[in-house]
N, C-alpha and C positions, 0 to 999 in steps of 0.2 A: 535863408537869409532874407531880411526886409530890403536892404538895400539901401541907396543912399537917398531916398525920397520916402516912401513909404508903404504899408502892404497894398496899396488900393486896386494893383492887377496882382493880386494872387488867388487862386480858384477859390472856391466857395468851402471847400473843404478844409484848409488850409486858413484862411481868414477867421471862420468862426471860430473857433478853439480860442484864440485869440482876444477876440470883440469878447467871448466872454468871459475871458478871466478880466480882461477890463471893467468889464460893468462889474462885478465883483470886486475889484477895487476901488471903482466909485462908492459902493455900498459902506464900504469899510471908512473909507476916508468920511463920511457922512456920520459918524460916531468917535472915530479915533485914529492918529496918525498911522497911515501904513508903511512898511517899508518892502522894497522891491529888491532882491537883490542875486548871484547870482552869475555865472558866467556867459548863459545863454542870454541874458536880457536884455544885453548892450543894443543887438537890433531892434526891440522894441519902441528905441526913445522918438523916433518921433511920431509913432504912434501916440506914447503917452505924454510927449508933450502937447501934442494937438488937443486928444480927450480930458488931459486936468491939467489946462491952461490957468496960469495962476495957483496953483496948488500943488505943482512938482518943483523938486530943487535935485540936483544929480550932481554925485559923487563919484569924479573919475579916477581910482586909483592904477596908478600907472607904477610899474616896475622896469628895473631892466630889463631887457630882452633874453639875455644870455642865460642866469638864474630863472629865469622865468619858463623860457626850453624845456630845460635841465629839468625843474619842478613838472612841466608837463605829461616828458619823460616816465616821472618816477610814479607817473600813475597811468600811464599806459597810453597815451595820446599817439594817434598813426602807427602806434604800433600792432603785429596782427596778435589776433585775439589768442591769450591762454589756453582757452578750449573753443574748438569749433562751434561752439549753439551761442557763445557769447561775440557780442554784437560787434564790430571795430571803434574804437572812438574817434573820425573821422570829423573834428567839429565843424571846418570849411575846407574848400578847398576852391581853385581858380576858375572850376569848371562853373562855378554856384550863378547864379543871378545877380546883379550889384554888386560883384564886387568891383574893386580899383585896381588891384595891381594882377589883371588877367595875365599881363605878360608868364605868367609863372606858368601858365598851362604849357610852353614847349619843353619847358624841364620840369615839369611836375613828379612824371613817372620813377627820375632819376635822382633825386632828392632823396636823402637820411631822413626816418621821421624827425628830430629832432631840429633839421632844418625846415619842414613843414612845420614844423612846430613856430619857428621865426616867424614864418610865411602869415602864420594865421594872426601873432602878435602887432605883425605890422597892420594887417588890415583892422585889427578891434581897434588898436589906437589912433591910427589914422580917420576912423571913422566917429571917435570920439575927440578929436580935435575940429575936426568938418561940424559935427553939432553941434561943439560948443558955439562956433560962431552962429550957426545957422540960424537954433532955434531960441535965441536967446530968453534961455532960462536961468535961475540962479546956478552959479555952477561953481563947485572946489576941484581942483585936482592935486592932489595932495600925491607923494613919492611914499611906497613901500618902506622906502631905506629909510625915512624919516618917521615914519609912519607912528611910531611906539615912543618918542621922546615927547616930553611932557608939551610943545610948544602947537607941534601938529596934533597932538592928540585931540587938544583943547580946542585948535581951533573946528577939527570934526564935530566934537560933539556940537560946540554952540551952532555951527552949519545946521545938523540935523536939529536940534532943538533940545538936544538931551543934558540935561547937569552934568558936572565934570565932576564926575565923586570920586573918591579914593577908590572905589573897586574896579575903577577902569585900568588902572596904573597896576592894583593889586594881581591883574588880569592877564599880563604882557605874555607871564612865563608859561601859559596854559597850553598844552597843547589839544586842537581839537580836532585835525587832519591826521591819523595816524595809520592810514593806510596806504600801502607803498608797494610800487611795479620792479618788479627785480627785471632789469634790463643785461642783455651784453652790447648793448650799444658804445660806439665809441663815438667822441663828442670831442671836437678841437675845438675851442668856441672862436679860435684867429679863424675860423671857416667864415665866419658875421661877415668877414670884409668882402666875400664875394656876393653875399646880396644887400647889396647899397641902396633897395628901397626900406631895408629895413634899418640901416644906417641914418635912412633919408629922416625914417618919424621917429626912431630912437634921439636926435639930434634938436628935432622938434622940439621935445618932451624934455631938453635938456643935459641929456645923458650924451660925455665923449664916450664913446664907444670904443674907440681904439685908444684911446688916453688915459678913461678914469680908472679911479681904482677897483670899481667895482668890477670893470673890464679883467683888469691882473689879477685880482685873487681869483678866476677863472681860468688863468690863462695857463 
């Protein structure tokens, strides 16, 4: 993780990979618009707002928390690996570098994946509400739940710079995720209410959490 400043103390090994998938994004951006996207990238911004100052705009798509688990879940996030030579998907955890909410390392070990799954939602989002103000760049953040009605749709595209044509709309019902982690995990999502940092940025972000509905049809 870059952290909440940015990679400028991370080894040398570590950095480069980095620096140069950027300069290759300069390159690109020097011919035609590029787009970054992506669930591992969120750490990157303020790298790349530093390196294409004036020339990046960020799109934060935010979901509930609860559905957003649960979809983790169903692709095998903290869960342990199907066969032993395959890797865990372990995306952060409390022990990492930068993060905000360390407190989690005294009950880390004791945690449901699917509650580390919360764990890691609160920190992406929290982290993306921290840059919005920080580095001020152009910025949408736009709801999942809204995401596909004609008024958020529209307003994405003009954000990114793209026309709003009829195959976007034509486009909603596609599926293009269609692989899925058969779980026996058991999942109460009224468990949210015992980690109230992730109540704290779900609430941020607009979402009741114990209230809305998107809470109940989970519940």
């Amino acid at each position: 993780m870059l952290g909440w400043g940015d990679f400028a103390g991370l080894p040398a090994g570590q950095a480069e990979p980095i620096l140069d998938h950027v300069t290759g994004i300069e390159k690109s951006l020097a011919a035609q618009p590029y787009f970054e996207t992506g669930h591992p990238c969120w750490s990157s911004l303020p790298c790349l707002a530093r390196r294409l100052a004036g020339r990046i705009r960020v799109v934060h798509l935010v979901r509930h928390p609860v559905p957003t688990a649960y979809s983790w879940i169903s692709n095998g996030a903290y869960m342990p690996p199907i066969l032993p030579h395959i890797p865990a998907k372990e995306f952060l955890s409390p022990f990492d570098r930068g993060v905000k909410f360390s407190e989690y390392r005294d009950r880390w070990h004791s945690l449901q994946p699917w509650e580390k799954c919360l764990y890691y939602w609160a920190e992406v989002n929290a982290f993306g509400l921290f840059q919005e103000q920080r580095l001020g760049v152009p910025w949408l953040r736009i709801n999942y739940e809204h995401l596909f009605a004609p008024g958020p749709l529209a307003r994405l595209a003009a954000f990114i710079g793209l026309p709003n044509r009829p195959a976007l709309a034509e486009a909603i019902g596609q599926r293009i995720d269609e692989h899925r982690f058969v779980t026996d995990q058991r999942m109460d999502p009224r468990q949210i209410r015992t980690h109230p940092r992730v109540i704290e940025v779900a609430e941020s972000l607009g979402y009741e959490v114990n209230h809305s509905p998107s809470f109940q049809a989970f519940a």
